[in-house]
C-alpha positions as CSV (number, residue, x, y, z in Angstrom):
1,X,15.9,30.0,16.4
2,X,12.0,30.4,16.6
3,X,11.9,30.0,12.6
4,X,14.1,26.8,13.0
5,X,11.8,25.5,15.7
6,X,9.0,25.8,13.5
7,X,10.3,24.5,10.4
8,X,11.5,21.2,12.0
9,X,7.8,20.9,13.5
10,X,6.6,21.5,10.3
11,X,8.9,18.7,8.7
12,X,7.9,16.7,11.3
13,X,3.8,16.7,10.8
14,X,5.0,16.3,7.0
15,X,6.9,13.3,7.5
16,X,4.4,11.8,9.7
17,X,1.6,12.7,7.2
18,X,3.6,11.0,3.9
19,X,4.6,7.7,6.2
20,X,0.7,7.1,7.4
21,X,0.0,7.6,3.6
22,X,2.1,5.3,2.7
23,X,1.2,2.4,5.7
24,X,-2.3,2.9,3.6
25,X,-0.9,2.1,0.5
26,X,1.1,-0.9,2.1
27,X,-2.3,-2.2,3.8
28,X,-4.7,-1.8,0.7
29,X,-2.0,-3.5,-1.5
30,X,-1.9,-6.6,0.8
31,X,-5.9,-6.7,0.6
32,X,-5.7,-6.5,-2.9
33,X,-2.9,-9.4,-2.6
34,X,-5.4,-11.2,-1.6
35,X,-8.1,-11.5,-4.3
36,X,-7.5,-11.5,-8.0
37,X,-7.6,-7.7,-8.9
38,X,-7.4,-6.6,-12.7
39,X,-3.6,-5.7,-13.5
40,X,-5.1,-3.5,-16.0
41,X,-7.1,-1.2,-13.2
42,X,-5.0,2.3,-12.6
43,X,-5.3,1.9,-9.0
44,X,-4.2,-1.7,-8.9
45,X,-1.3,-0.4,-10.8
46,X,-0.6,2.6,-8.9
47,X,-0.6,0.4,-5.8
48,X,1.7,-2.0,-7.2
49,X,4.0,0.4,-8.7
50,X,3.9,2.5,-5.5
51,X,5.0,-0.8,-2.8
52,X,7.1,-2.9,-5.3
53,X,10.6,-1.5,-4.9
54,X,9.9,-1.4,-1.1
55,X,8.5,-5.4,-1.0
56,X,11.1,-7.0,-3.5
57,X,14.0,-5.9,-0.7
58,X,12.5,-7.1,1.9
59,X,11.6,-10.4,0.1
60,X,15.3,-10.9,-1.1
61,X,15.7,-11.6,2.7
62,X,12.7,-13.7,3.3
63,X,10.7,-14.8,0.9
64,X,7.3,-16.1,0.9
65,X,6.9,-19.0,2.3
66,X,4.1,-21.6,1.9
67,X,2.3,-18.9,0.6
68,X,2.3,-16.3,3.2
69,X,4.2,-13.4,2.2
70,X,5.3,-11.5,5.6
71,X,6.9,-8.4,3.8
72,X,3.9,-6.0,4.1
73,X,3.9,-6.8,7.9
74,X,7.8,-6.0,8.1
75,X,7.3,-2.9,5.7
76,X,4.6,-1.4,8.0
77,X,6.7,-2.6,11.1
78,X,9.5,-0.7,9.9
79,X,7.5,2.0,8.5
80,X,6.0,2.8,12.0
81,X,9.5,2.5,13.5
82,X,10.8,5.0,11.6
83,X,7.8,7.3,12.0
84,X,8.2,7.1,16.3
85,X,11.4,7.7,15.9
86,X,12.4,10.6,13.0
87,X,8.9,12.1,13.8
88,X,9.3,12.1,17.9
89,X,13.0,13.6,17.5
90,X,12.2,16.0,15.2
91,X,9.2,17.2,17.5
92,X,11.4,17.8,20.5
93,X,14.5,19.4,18.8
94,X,11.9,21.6,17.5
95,X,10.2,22.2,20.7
96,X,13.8,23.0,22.1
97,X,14.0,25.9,19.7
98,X,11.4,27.7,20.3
């Protein structure tokens, strides 16, 4: 079971690591929301490409209104939600093993 242990504490740093990434990506495509950026910039398009599927959901369910767009604020609300909670559990079943 120590192999176990260790692999799920493993998957757990892993998936914390890939869900901070990704708040990043969330936050620097809202600051970029907020200017004009060049559509034509690789990293403008990489954010854009990289938060799009993610923002379009949650904006089928409440869409911008009066121009303030909420859905990066429920993305990285829900994004920390599930990092607590797959992260924390994975921790302790993984601390149970070993």
């Amino acid at each position: 079971m120590f192999i176990l242990g260790n692999f799920l504490m493993a998957l757990a740093n892993l998936i914390h690591l890939v869900l901070s990434a990704y708040i990043w990506i969330v936050v620097g495509r809202a600051i970029i929301s907020w200017v004009n950026p060049d559509p034509y910039n690789p990293i403008v398009r990489f954010l854009i490409q990289a938060t799009d599927p993610l923002l379009e959901k949650i904006r089928r369910y409440i869409p911008p209104m009066g121009g303030l767009d909420l859905s990066p604020i429920i993305l990285i609300f829900a994004l920390v939600f599930l990092q607590s909670f797959i992260v924390n559990n994975l921790m302790d079943i993984g601390r149970r093993l070993l």
